[in-house]
N, C-alpha and C positions, 0 to 999 in steps of 0.2 A: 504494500500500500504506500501510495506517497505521502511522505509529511507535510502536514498543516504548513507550507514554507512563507514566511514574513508576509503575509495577508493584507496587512493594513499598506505595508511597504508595493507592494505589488500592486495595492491602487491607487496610489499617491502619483508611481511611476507612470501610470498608464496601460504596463504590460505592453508596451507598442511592438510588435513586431516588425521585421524587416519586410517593405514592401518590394512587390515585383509583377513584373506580367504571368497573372495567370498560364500553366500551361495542362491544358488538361491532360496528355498524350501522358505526363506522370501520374496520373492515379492511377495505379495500379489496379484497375478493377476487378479482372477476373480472376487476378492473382490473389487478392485480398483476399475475395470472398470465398476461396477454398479455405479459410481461416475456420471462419464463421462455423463450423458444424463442433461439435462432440461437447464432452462436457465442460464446466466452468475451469480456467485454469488460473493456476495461485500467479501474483507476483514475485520476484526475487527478493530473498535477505540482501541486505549491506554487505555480507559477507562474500555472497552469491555473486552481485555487480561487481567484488572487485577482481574474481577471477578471472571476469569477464576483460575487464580493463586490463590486466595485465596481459592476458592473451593477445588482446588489440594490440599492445606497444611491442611484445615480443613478434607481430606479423608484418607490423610497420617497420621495425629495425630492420627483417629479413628483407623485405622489399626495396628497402634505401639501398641496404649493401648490394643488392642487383642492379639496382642502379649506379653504382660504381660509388657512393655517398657512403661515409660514417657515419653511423645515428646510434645514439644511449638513448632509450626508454624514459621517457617520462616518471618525473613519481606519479602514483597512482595515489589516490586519496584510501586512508584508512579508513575502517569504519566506524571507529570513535568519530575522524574528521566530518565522516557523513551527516554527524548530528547538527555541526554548525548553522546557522539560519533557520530553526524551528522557531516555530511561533514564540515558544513559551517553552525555557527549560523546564523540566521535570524530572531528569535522572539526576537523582541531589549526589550521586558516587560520579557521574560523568563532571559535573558541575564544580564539584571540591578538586580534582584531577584536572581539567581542562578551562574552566570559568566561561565563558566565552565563545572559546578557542584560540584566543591570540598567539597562541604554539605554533597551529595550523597556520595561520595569515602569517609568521613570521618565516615561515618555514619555506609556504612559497614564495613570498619577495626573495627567498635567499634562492631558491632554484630560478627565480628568471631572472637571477643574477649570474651565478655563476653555473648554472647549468654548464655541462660543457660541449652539450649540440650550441648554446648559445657563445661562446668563445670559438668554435669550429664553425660556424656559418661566417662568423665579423670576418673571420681569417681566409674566408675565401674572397675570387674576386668576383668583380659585381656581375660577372655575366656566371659566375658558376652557381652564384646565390641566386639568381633566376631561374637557374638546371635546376636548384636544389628547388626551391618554393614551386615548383610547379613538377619533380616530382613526388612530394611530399604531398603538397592539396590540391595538384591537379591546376584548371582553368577554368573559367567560367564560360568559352565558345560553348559550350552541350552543357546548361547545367541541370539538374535536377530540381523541379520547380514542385511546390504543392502550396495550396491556400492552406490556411488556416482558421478554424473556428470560429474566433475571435474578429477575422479580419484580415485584410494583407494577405502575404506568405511571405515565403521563405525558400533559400535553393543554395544549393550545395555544388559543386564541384563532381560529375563524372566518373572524375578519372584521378589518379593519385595513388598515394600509398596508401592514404586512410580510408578510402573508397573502397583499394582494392580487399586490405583487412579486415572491413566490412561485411564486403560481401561474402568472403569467406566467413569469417562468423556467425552471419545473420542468412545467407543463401539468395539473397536477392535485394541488392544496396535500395533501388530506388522505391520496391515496397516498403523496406523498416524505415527509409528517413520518413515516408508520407505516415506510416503508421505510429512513427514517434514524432512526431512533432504535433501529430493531431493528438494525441493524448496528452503531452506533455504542455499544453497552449490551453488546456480546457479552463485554466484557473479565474480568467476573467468572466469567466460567463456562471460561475456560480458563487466566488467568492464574497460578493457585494451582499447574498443570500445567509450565508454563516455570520457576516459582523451585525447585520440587524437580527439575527435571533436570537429570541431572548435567552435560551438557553447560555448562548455564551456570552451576552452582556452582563446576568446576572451571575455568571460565576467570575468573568472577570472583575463585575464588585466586588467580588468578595475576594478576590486575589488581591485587589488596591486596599482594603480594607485590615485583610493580615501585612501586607508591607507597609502600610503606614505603622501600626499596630509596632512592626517591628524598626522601624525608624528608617522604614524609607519609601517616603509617600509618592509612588508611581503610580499614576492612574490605570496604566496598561504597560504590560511587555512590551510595545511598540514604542512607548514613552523613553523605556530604556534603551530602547536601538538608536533612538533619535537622538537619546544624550548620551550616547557611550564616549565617543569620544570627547566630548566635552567634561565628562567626570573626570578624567585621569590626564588632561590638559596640564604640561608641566610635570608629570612627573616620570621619574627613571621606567627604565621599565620593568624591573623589579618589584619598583612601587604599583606600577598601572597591573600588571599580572595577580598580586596580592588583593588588592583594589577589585579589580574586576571578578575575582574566584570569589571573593566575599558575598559580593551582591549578587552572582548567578548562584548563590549557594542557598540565599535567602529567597531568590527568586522562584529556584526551584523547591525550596519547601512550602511555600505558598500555594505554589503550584497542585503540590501532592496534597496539600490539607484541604481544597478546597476545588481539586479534582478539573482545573481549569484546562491541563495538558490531555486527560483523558477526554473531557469534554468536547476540545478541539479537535479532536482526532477522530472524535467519533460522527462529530458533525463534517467531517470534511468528507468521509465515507460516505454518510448518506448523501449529500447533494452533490457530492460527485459519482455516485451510481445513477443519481438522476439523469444527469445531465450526459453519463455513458450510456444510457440507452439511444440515444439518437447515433452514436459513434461504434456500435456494437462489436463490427467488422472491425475496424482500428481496433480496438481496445484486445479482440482475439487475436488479430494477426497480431500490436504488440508484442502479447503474455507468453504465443507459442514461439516467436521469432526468437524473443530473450529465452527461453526454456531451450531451444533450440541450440542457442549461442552457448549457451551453458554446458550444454554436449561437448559441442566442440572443442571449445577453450580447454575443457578437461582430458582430450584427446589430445590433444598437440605436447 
């Protein structure tokens, strides 16, 4: 199941996606719809996606080096790091161990620093860093076009390493991008439906009500995203790490006293089942494509 991810923040922003000219020739149609038959299929664990992930970077390396390119692997995200951007902490042991996550954020500012695909690309020349970015993500002459729920679309590149490692994982690149991006987009069309109900305005009362209670009067979890950094302004980051584990520590017992994280979570299931009924196809081809991925990756 997806997490409840920064809600209020997601419509502040817009959710705007990338616009494009429609291209119908990428829906996948009759490809998709072989999805659609058998029984209901689970989502992946966090643990499950990073297997995933990793097999992606281990197919992408093999294909650069074909292409006569060096490539290291990307980090892949943990799945402690997976938790970052929920709505509302609630794992008070992830909370006391991680706060935030600022580990994670500082972690990767340090890989797009010194990665050393990113020291190996500076050090080429600029016509071989052209070879390189276009066989790594391909072109956009042919690209992979699909609308989106929401609005807009979105389109991808063809051709590439990460295309081609794709489609090896998933069995057919231009069905899973149309099938995940339509799932993964659904959030503006129900999200505006969870902040007005009452279910979770009246437990997010009571979540402001325990953190005042506890000396720190946040009206919502969103309250805190918006002044995160401004709380730890000036200080080391020792200090700000300290700082910040305290209060997702408090946040997340909040959380759990007055069931605001379960509450979220429960309500994001229900109107996002709603709202999958109209996507049905998508949401099967997703479930079985990633199940599918999941084979593979463990084959390799």
């Amino acid at each position: 199941m997806l997490l409840l991810v920064a809600l209020t923040s997601c419509l502040a922003a817009g959710c705007s996606p990338d616009t494009g000219s429609p291209a119908d020739h990428d829906r996948p149609q009759q490809k998709k719809a072989a999805y659609a038959q058998g029984p209901p299929l689970r989502d992946l664990s966090p643990a499950e996606e990073v297997e995933i992930d990793r097999a992606e970077q281990d197919l992408v390396t093999q294909c650069m080096q074909r292409q006569g390119f060096r490539y290291w692997a990307l980090p892949v995200l943990s799945v402690p790091a997976r938790k970052v951007g929920a709505y509302v902490v609630d794992d008070i042991a992830w909370a006391r161990q991680y706060g935030y996550g600022r580990s994670f954020d500082n972690a990767a500012q340090k890989a797009n620093r010194d990665h050393p695909d990113i020291t190996y690309v500076k050090a080429l020349s600029k016509k071989e860093r052209v070879r390189y970015s276009r066989a790594l993500n391909g072109t956009f002459t042919d690209p992979i076009t699909t609308e989106l729920p929401s609005g807009g679309s979105v389109r991808t590149p063809r051709g590439g390493c990460y295309a081609e490692a794709r489609e090896q994982l998933y069995g057919d690149y231009a069905t899973w991008f149309h099938a995940k991006k339509t799932v993964t987009s659904l959030t503006p069309l129900y999200v505006p439906r969870i902040l007005k109900d009452k279910r979770l305005t009246n437990s997010v009362a009571a979540w402001s009500r325990c953190m005042k209670a506890a000396g720190r009067p946040f009206e919502s979890p969103d309250a805190i995203r918006r002044e995160r950094e401004n709380l730890i302004r000036g200080m080391t980051e020792e200090q700000a790490l300290r700082s910040e584990t305290a209060l997702a520590v408090t946040e997340a017992e909040c959380a759990r006293r007055t069931s605001l994280g379960k509450t979220a979570r429960a309500l994001e299931a229900e109107y996002r089942d709603k709202v999958a009924r109209d996507y049905a196809e998508e949401f099967t081809a997703y479930r079985q494509m990633r199940l599918s991925a999941l084979t593979r990756a463990r084959s390799l």
